[in-house]
C-alpha positions in Angstrom: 18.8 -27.9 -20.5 19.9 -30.6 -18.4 17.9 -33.7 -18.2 16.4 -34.6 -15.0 14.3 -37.6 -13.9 10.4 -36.9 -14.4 9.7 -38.0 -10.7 6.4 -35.5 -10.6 5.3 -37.2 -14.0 1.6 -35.9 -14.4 -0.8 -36.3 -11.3 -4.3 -36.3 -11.0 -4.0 -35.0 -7.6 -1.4 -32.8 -6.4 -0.9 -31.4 -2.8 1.1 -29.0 -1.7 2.5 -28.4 2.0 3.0 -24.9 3.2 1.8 -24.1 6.4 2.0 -20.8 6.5 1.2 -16.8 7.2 -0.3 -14.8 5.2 2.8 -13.0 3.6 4.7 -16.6 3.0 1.4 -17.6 0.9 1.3 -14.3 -1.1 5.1 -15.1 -1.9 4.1 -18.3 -3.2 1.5 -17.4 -5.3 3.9 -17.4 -8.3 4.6 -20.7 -8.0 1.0 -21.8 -7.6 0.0 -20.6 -10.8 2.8 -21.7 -12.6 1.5 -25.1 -11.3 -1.1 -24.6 -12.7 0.2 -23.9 -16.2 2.2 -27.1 -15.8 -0.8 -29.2 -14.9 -3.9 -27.6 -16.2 -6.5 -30.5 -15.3 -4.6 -32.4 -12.1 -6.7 -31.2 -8.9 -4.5 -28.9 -6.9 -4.8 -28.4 -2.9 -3.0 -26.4 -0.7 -2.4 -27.7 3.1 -2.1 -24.3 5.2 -2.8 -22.4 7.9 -6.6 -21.8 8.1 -5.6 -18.2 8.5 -5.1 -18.4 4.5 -8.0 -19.4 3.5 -9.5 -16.0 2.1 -6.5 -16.4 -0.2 -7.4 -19.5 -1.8 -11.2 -18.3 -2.7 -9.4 -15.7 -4.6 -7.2 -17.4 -6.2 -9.2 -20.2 -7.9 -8.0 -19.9 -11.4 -4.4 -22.2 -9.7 -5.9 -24.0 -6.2 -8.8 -25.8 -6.5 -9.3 -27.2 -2.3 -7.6 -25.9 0.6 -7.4 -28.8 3.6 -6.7 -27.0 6.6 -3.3 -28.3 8.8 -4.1 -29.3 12.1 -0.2 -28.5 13.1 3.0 -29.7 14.5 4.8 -29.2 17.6 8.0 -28.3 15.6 6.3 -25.7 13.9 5.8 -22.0 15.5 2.8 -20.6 13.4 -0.3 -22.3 15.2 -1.2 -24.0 18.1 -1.6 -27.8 17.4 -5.1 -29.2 16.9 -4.5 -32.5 18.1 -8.2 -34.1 18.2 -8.3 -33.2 14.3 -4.8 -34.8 13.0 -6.4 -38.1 12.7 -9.1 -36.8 10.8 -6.5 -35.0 8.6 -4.9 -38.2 7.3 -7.8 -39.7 6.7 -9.0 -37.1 4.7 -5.7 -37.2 2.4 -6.2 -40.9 2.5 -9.5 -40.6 0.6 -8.3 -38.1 -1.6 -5.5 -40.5 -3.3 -3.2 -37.6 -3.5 -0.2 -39.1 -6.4 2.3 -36.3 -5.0 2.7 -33.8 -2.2 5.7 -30.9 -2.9 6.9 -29.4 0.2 7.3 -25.8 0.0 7.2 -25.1 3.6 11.1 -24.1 4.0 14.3 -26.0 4.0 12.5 -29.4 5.0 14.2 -29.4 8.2 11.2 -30.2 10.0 8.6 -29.9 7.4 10.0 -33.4 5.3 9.2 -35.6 8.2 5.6 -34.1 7.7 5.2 -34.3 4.6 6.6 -38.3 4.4 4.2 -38.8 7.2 1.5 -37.9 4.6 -0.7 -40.6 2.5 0.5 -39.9 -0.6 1.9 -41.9 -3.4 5.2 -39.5 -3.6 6.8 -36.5 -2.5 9.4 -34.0 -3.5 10.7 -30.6 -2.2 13.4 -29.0 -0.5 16.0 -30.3 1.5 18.5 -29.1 3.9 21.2 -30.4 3.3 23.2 -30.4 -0.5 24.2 -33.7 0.7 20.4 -35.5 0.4 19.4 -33.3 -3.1 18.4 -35.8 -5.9 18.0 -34.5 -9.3 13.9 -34.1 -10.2 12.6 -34.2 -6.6 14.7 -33.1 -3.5 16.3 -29.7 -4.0 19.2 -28.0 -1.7 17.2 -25.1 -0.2 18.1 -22.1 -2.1 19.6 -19.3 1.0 20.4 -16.9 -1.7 17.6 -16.4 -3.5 14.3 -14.0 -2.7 11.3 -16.0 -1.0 9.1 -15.9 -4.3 12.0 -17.1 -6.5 13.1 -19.6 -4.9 9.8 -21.7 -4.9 10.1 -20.8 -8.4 13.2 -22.5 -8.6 11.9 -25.8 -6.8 9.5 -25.9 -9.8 12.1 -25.9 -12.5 14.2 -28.2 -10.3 11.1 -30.7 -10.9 11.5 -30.2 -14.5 8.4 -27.4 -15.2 9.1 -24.5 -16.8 7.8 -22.3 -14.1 8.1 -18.9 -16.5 5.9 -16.8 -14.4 6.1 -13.1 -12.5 7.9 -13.5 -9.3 4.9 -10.8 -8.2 2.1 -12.0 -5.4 -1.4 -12.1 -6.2 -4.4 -10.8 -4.1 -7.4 -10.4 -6.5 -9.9 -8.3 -5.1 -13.4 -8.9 -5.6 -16.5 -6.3 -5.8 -17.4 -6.8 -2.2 -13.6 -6.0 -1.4 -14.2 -2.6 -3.3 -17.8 -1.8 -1.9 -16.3 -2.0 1.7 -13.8 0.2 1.0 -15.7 2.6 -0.6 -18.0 2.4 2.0 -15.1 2.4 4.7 -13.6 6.1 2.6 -17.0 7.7 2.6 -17.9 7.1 6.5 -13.9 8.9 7.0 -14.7 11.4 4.1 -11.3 9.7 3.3 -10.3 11.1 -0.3 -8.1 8.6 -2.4 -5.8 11.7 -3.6 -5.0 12.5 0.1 -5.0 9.0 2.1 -2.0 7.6 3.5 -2.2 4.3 5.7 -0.3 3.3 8.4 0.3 0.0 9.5 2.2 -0.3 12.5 1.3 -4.4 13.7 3.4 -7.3 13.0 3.1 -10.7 13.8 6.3 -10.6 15.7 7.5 -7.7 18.7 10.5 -8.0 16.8 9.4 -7.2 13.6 8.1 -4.0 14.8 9.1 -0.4 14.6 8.2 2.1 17.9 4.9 2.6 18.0 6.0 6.7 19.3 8.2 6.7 15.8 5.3 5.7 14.1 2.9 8.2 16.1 5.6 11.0 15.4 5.3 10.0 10.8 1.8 10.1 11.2 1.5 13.0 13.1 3.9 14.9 10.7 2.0 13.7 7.4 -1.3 14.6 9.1 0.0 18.1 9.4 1.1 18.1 5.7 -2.6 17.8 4.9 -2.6 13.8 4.2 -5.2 12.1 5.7 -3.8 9.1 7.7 -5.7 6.0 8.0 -3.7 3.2 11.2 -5.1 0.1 10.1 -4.4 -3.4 11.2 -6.2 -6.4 12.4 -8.8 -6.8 15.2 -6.2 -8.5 17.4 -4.2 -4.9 17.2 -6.8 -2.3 17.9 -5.0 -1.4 21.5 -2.2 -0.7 18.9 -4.3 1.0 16.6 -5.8 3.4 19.7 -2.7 4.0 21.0 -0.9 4.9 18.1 -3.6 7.4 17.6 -3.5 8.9 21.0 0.1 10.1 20.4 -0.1 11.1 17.2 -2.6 13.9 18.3 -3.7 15.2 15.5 -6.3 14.3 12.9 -6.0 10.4 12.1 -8.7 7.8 11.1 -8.4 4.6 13.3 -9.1 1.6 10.8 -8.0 -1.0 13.4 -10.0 -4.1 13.1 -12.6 -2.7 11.4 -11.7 -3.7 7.8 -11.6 -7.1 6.4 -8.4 -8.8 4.9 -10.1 -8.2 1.3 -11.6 -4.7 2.1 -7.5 -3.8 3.5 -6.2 -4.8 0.4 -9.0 -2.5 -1.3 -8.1 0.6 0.9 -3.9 -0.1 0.1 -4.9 -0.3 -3.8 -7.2 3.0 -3.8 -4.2 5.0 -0.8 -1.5 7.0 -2.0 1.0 5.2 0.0 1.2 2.6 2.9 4.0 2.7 5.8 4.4 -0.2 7.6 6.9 -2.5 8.6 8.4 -5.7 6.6 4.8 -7.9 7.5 2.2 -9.7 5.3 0.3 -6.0 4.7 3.7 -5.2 2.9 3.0 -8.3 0.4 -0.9 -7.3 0.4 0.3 -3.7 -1.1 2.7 -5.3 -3.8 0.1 -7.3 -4.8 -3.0 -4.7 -5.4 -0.1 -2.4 -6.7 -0.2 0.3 -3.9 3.5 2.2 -2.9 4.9 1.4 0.2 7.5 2.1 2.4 8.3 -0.6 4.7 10.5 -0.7 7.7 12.4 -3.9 7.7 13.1 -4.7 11.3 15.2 -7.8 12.3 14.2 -9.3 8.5 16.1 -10.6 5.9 15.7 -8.2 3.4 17.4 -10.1 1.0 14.8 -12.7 1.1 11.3 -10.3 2.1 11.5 -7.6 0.4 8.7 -7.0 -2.5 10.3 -7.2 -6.1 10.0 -3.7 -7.2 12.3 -1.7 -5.2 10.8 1.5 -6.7 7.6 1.0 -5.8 8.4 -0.7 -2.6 10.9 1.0 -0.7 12.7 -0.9 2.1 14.5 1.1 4.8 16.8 -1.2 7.2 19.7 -0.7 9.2 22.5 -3.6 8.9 23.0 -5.0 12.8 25.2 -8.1 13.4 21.8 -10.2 14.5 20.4 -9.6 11.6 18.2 -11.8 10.7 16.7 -11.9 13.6 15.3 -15.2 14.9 13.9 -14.2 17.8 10.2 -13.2 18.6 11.3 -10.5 20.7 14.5 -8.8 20.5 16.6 -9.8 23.1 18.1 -6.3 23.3 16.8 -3.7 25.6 17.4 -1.1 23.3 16.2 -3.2 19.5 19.0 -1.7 17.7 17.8 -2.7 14.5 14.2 -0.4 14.6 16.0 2.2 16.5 18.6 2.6 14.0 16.0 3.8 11.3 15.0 7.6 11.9 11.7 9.4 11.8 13.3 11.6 9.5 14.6 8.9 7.4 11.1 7.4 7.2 9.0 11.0 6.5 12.3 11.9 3.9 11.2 8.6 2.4 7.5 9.0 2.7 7.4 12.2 0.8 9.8 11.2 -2.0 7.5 8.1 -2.8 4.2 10.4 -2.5 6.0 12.7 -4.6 6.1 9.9 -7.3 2.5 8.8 -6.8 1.1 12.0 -7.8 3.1 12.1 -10.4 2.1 8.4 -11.4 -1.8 9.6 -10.7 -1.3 12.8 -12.8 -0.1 10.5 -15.6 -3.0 8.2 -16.0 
């Protein structure tokens, strides 16, 4: 093993940046809890999106605080809270953090952050192979899937980091009494239910809504009972999708909690949806999936098992997309991928689920 400066040593209190959605965070979960394993009495704190904080209550065992991030003008995810960035500082100030790692990308924007920070040190990724120093700043890692690579950073700063690249979403008993409740109100039958999930944070991230109508629509007829879910700022979604499916499906659109989703995925047959933070919800609680990777980098977002977690794409030039919207009238990227592609793939994976439920 090569020997690297211990720059990370062994703090009392460790912070780290990432600033991000909910399927980032689940793709860093890995990394938190080999943190954890490093340092098994330093305080640990993640500064993130307030979005994420559901995530850090279940996940206890490797974060201890979450302090919320007011934002940045050079960051996308949030609007910025400027009245409450004072109070921020001051508030790391008090804490006497000893180190902050930045895991919120490459560091091209996120390292002036994170030096802006009161803290005793920092380390993390850099942009450029040019600025990496052995034991704190570490080239950012293009070739390696999203929950590796943070992985990486770890054993870059001289940890061990021997850990399941897998996310983590523990559910807790009200999770699985609102699911429950949620089945029995739909006489929804765990055997039979398949969810859809047709939102993404980005327009370019989504597959038509009508292709998605058209799956469900099919799969109803088959006999599955199809659940749309998604969050209440995509009910309109959630309605429409329904509308032209025409046939028998439950709209679960804003009407299920983060915790009580992730119970639904975990007791459903299979979830469709496209390459989103629900996709990383499912890997986590260990529910099939086939996901519809518009615009993404598969290479970097797709879940780790690739037979539980199928990921249909179709290779366009653009690809990935950095857009929010595709600038193409036509999105050649989602229209390249069939409805008979996606049912084809559908009914292999439910084909394997019953066989998987059959076995236990």
């Amino acid at each position: 093993m090569i020997s690297r400066p211990d720059y990370v040593g062994r703090p009392r209190r460790l912070a780290v940046f990432r600033a991000l959605n909910l399927g980032d965070m689940l793709c860093s979960m890995p990394a938190f809890k080999a943190l954890r394993a490093a340092f098994p009495r330093s305080h640990i704190a993640l500064i993130g999106l307030p979005s994420c904080a559901p995530l850090v209550k279940r996940n206890r065992d490797c974060i201890d605080e979450f302090l919320p991030f007011p934002g940045d003008a050079a960051l996308p995810e949030q609007p910025v809270q400027y009245a409450a960035i004072a109070a921020f500082h001051r508030g790391l100030s008090i804490r006497s953090i000893d180190i902050v790692l930045q895991m919120h990308g490459s560091g091209l924007h996120s390292n002036r952050i994170v030096r802006a920070m009161p803290a005793r040190r920092w380390a993390g990724f850099v942009p450029d192979p040019s600025m990496a120093q052995p034991g704190r700043l570490m080239p950012w890692p293009d070739d390696l899937p999203e929950a590796e690579r943070y992985l990486a950073l770890l054993r870059w700063l001289g940890m061990p980091a021997d850990v399941e690249a897998k996310p983590s979403f523990p559910l807790i008993q009200d999770d699985l009494e609102e699911a429950r409740d949620v089945m029995r109100e739909h006489r929804l039958m765990a055997d039979r239910m398949v969810v859809v999930h047709p939102g993404a944070r980005l327009g370019s991230r989504r597959w038509p809504l009508l292709r998605y109508a058209q799956v469900a629509a099919a799969l109803a007829r088959d006999g599955w009972q199809v659940a749309v879910t998604g969050d209440a700022s995509e009910r309109r979604l959630g309605e429409e999708l329904c509308d032209r499916a025409g046939a028998a499906v439950v709209d679960l659109s804003g009407h299920t909690s983060l915790g009580g989703l992730a119970a639904l995925l975990q007791q459903s047959r299979l979830l469709i949806c496209n390459d989103t933070g629900v996709s990383h919800v499912a890997a986590a609680v260990g529910a099939r999936s086939v996901v519809i990777a518009s615009g993404s980098d598969v290479r970097r977002w797709a879940p780790g098992d690739p037979q539980r977690h199928v990921v249909l794409h179709w290779d366009t030039p653009c690809r990935p997309c950095m857009h929010a919207e595709c600038p193409y009238v036509h999105h050649p990227c989602a229209r390249g991928i069939s409805v008979e592609r996606v049912l084809a793939q559908a009914k292999r994976s439910l084909q394997e689920s019953g066989h998987e439920r059959t076995c236990i």
